[in-house]
N, C-alpha and C positions, 0 to 999 in steps of 0.2 A: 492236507493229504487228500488228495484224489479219489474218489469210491468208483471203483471199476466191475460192470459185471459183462461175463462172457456167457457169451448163447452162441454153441454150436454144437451139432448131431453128433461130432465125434470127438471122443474123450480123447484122445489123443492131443488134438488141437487145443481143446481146453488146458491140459495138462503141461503142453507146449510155451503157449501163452500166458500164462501163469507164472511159469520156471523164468520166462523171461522178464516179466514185469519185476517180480521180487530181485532178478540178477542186475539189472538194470535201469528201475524205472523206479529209485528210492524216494519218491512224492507221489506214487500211485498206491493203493489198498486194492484187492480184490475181496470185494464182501458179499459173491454169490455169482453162480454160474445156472445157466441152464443149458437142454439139449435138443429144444423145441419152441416154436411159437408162441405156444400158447404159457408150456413154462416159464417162459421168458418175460412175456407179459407180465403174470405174477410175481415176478421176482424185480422188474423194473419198480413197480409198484409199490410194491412193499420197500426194496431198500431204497430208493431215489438217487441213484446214481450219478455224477459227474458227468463219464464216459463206459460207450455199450462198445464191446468188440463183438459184433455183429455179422455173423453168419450168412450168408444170401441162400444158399439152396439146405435147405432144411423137408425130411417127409414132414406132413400135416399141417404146410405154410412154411412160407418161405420168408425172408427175411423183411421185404415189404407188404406182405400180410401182419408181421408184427406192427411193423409202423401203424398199419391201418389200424390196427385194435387199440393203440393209444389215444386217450384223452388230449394231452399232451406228449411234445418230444422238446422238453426244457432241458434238453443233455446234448451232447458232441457224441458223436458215433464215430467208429472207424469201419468200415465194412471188409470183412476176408470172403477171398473166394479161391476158389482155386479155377476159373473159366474167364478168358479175356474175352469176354463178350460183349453185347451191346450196352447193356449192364456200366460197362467202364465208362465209355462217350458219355450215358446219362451223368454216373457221379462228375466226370470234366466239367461239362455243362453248368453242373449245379453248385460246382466247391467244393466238392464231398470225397473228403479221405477216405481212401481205400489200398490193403496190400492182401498182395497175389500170395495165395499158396504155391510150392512151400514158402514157409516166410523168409525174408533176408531182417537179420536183424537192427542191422542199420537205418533200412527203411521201417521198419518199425516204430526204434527210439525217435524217429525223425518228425514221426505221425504223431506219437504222443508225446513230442515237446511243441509240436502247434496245436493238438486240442490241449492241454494244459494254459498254453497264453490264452487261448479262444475263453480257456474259464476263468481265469483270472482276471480278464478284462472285462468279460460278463457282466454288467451291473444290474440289469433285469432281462427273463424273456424278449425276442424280439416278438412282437406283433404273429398271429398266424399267417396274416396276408402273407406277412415277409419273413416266412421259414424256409431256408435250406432243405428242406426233410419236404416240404410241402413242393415245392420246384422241380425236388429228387423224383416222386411220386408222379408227378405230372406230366416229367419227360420218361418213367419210365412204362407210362400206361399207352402212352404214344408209339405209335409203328418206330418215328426218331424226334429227338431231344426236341422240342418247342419253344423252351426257356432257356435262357443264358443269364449267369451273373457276372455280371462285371466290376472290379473293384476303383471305387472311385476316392477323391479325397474327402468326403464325407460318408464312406460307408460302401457296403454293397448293394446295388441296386440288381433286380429281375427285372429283364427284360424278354418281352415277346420277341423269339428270331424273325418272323414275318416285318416286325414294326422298324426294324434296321435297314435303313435306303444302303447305305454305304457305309464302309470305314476309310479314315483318311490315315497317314501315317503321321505323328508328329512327335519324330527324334524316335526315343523309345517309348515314347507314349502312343495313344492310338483317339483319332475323334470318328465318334458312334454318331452318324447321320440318322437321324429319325422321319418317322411318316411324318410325324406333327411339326417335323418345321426345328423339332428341338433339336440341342445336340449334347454330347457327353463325353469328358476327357476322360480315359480313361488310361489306367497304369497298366497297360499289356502292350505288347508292343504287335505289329503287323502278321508278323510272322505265326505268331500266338495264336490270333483270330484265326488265320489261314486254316491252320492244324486242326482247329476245333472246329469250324464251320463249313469245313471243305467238301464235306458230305451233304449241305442244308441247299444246296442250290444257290454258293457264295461263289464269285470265279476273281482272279488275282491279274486284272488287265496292264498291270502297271508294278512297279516295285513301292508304287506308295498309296494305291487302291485295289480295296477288295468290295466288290459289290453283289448286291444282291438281285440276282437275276430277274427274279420279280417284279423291281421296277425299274425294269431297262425298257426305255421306249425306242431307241433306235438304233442304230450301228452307220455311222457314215465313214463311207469308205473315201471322197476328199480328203484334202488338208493333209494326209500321211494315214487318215484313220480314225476314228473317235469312238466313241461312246453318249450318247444323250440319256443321261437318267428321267422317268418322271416328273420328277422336280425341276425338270430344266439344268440340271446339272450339268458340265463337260466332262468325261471322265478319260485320261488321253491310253491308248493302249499299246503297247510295246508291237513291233514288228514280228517276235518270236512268237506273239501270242493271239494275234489274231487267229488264226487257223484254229486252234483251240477254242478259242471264243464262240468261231462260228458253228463248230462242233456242238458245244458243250448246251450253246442255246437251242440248236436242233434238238437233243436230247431233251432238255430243259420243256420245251414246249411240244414236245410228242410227236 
């Protein structure tokens, strides 16, 4: 069984999400609620909980003020809010389930049948280096998101978004060019990165590269067009998309 506790300002929601976990979610317990930061703290504490249905805008601290007051964050959180805000991009970034006020119930049980595998696959703590919750915090102390997790076939790895030269497309997977020369397959497909990075100063020259402007050393306009990354890379760029490109790096570089 699951030990679930809920921290949010208004009873309502608590009382809401409650009704639904017992209608629904027969391998969860609720064994305590709070309606504040700081009680919440207390109350994570004392019962050790699973999974936190977790609050973001709360008076006297808000839901990443709680984070910060824990020792540890050896549990799965779902985050509720009721503001599509910057907020959202960070949890994208980071892996981090979250549903919108009001809730839809679907997307609910949906959340709590992937933190449930998330715990049952569990076999110890990850590392702090390598927390979700720590990534969460990182991108959301940031103007925009700095970290990206990407999931690979051994695991999730953080990565710096600055440390990404390019992404290549390969089929439905995606390969993460790195500064160091590395590289990393990963199980997202192109379009995926597009969505998520598209605000980070990544641009889509191609239907099978997205790079990152950062390290573009050149634009030659021969040959039909191109692109020269830092690395010496070719990167080739569609005919539709250049005007764009040349846009997008004016802006890019001020």
């Amino acid at each position: 069984m699951i030990r679930v506790v809920i921290i949010d300002d208004e009873r309502n929601a608590i009382n809401s999400i409650e009704l639904i976990i017992n209608e629904y979610c027969t391998n969860a317990e609720v064994v305590g609620t709070a309606s504040s930061a700081a009680d919440g703290r207390n109350i994570i504490l004392s019962q050790q909980p699973d999974l936190v249905f977790l609050d973001i805008e709360m008076p006297r601290g808000n839901g990443f003020d709680l984070l910060e007051m824990l020792p540890e964050r050896n549990f799965e959180i779902i985050f509720i809010t009721a503001y599509n805000n910057f907020a959202i991009k960070a949890f994208k970034y980071s892996a981090i389930d979250y549903i919108l006020k009001p809730i839809d119930i679907e997307e609910f049980i949906e959340a709590v049948d992937k933190a449930e595998k998330r715990i049952n696959e569990k076999k110890q703590p990850a590392p702090r280096s390598m927390s979700k919750y720590d990534v969460l915090l990182d991108n959301i102390r940031s103007s925009k998101p700095t970290k990206i997790m990407v999931p690979t076939s051994e695991g999730q790895i953080y990565i710096d978004i600055k440390e990404i030269s390019r992404i290549e497309a390969e089929g439905s997977y995606s390969m993460l060019y790195l500064t160091n020369d590395s590289k990393i397959l990963v199980s997202k497909n192109l379009k995926e990165f597009e969505t998520m990075l598209g605000d980070s100063d990544f641009f889509r020259p191609h239907n099978s590269h997205l790079i990152n402007l950062e390290h573009v050393k050149k634009y030659v306009v021969k040959d039909g067009g191109y692109i020269e990354m830092t690395d010496g890379t070719i990167v080739p760029i569609s005919r539709r998309r250049k005007e764009f490109f040349i846009e997008k790096m004016q802006e890019y570089i001020g």
